[in-house]
N, C-alpha and C positions, 0 to 999 in steps of 0.2 A: 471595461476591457479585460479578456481574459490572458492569462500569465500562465507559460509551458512549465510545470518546476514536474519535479519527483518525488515519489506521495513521502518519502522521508522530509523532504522542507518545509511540507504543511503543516503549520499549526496545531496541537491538542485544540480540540472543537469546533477544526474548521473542515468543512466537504468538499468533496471533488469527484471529477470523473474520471477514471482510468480511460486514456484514449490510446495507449500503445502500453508492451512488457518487452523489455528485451530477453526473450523463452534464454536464447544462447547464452545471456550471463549466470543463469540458473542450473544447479546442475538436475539433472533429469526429472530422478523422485521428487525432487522441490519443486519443478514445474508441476510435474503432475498433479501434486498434491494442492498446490494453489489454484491451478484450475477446478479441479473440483470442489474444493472452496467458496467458487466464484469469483476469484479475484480474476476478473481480464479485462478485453478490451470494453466499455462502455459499461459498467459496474461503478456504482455510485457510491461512494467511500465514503468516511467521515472518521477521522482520527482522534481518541478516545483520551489515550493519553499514551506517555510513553516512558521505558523502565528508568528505573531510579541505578541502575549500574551504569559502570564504563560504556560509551557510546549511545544509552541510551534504548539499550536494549533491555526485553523487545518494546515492541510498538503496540496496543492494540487498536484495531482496526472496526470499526464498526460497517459492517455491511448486511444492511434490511435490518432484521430482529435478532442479526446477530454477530457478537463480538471475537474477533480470532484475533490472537496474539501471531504477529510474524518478526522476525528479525529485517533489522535495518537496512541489512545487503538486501533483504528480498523487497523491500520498498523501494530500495534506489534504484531497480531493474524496472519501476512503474512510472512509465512517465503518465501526468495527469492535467486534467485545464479546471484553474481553480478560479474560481469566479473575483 
């Protein structure tokens, strides 16, 4: 059965799929920039590992063949269904 979380409560090693972003928690250049990235709706994630500071930041993000570091706030603006 699949579980609604936000790609911040995933696991280091586990995958998922972005199935929604809240764009308006983002401020603008941050959407942008993650879009182009590829981070959106139906993008197929998998969480690498995530930073040794305060909160955890950042994240990095593994998407296809390749890894982006985002911060935590921009992960909890992604909700995902993780298997």
């Amino acid at each position: 059965m699949d579980s609604q979380l936000t790609l911040d409560q995933i696991a280091p090693g586990s995958r998922a799929e972005i199935i929604s972003v809240a764009w308006d928690a983002l401020a603008p250049d941050e959407a942008k920039r993650l879009r182009a990235l590829g981070l959106d709706e139906g993008a197929r994630v998998a969480v690498a590992h995530r930073g040794i500071f305060f909160g955890s930041d950042p994240m990095a993000i593994i998407l296809g063949r390749t890894t982006i570091a985002i911060r935590r706030a921009h992960a909890r603006a992604m909700q995902v269904k993780h298997p």
